[in-house]
N, C-alpha and C positions, 0 to 999 in steps of 0.2 A: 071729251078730249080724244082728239088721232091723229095726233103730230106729238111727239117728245124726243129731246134729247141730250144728253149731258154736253156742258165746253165748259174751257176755259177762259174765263178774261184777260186780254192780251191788254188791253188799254184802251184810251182814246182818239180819235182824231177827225176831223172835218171834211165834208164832201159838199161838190156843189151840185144843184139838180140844174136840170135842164134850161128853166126861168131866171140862174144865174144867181138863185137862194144858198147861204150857207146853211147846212144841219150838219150839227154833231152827233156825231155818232160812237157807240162801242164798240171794238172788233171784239167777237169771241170764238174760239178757236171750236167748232160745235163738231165732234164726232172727230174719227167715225167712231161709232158704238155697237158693240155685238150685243144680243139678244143671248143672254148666259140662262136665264131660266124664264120656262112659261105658268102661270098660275092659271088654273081651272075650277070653272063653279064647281065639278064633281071632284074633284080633288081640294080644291083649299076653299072651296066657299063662293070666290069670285075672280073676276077674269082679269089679267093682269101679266104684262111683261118684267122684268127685271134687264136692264142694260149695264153691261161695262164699260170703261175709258181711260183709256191711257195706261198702254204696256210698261209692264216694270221687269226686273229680275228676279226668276225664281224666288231665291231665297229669302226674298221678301214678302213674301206670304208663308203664312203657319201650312201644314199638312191636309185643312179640314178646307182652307181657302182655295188650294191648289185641286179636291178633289172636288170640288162644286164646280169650278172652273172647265175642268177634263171634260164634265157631263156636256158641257157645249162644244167641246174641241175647240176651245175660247183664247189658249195661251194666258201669260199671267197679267190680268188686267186690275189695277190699284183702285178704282172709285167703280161703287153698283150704287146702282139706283134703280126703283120700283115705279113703273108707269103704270095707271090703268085707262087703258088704250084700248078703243071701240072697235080697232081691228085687230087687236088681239093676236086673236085665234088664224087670221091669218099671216103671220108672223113665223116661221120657225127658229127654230136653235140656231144659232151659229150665224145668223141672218145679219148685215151690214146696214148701218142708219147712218146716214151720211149728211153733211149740212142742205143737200139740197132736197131733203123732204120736206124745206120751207124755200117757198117762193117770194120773190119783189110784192111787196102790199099787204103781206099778210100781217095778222095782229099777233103780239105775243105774251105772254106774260113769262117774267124772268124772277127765278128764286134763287139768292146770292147770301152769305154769309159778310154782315154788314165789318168793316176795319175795326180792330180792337183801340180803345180809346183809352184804355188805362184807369184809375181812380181818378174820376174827375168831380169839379164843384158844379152848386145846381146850378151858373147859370148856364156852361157848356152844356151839362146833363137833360136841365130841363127849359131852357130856354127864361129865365128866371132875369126881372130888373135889377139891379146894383143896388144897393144902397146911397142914402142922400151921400155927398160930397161937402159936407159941413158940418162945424164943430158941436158936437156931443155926439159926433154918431162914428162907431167905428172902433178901435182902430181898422178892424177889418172890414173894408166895404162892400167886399165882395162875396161875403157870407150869407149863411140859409134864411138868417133873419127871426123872425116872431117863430114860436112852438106850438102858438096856441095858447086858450086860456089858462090863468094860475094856479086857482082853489081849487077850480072843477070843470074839468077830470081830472089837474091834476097829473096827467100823463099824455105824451105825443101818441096822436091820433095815428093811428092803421093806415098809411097809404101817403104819409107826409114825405112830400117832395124832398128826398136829401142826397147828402154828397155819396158816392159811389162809384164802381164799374160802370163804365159804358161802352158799347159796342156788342162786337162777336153774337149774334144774332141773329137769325135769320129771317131775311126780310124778302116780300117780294114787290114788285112792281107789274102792273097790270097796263094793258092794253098800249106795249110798244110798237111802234111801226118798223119792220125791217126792209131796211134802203135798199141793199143789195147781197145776194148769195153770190159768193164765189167760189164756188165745186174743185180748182184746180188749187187753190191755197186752201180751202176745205176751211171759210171762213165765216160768218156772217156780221151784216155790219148794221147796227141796234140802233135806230134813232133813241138819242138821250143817255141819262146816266144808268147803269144799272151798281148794283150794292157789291159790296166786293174787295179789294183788294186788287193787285197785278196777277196774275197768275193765280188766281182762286178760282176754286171748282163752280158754277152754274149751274143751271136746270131752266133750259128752255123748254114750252110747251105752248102750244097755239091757245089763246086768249079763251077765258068762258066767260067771260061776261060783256063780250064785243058782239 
């Protein structure tokens, strides 16, 4: 990986290319991000930047947050994140990443904390069929359905598909194509869905397995 960077997601909307095709696209709001601390094979083991984003008010940071900060002459920045980034070591403290360390064409993969979904049934949850629509079956048709056998075991199995939470997750998507950087809105615009929410925090970084 030596491209990363934190945004946030602003939402969606559609572009046309050249040939007169519609793609939908993400806007996410990527950077800028300071480089607030450098990690070292001789110091911690392995090589490694940490980034910040999106300035907040002092006081909202504890004392320990605001003196790790100072160390980069950082000011008070709300979301760090950990990259390890092959150029590293060239990289200093207090160093600006901005949307345009990605280029038109390039590949990306995007990690997003997926909408909170609330206590849901398994067919939301797990994509599970309905119940028949006729008489002995039911009243509830929309339930988990069979438990599994009677006498033995006797008890529901390890791993049986049921009602619960769903969402709040962290999910990523791999090898997106970015349509367009715009360096003057400091924006980049994601072919396809990315996980998320409006205003939720991201983590862009140039695709490995592309």
């Amino acid at each position: 990986m030596n491209k990363a960077i934190i945004g946030k997601k602003l939402g969606m909307t559609q572009v046309f290319m050249q040939d007169g095709t519609m793609v939908p696209v993400t806007v996410v709001q990527a950077g800028p991000c300071t480089v607030v601390q450098k990690k070292t094979v001789e110091r911690d083991g392995y090589s490694a930047i940490q980034l910040g984003f999106e300035e907040v008010a002092d006081r909202k940071l504890n004392k320990p947050e605001q003196g790790h900060l100072k160390k980069a002459n950082a000011g008070s920045l709300k979301h760090l994140k950990e990259f390890k980034l092959d150029n590293a070591d060239a990289l200093e403290l207090g160093a600006k990443i901005e949307c345009d360390v990605f280029a038109e064409g390039d590949f990306v993969d995007v990690t997003g904390t997926t909408k909170g979904r609330g206590f849901t049934g398994v067919i939301k949850r797990w994509n599970q069929g309905r119940l028949k629509e006729t008489h002995g079956v039911g009243p509830v048709h929309r339930e988990v359905g069979s438990m599994g056998a009677n006498s033995t075991p006797s008890r529901v199995l390890p791993g049986k598909h049921m009602p619960g939470q769903y969402g709040v997750e962290q999910v990523t998507v791999l090898n997106l194509s970015v349509i367009k950087v715009d360096k003057e809105r400091g924006v980049l615009l994601i072919k396809g869905a990315i996980p998320g929410a409006k205003n939720s925090i991201v983590y862009v970084r140039n695709a490995v397995k592309k």
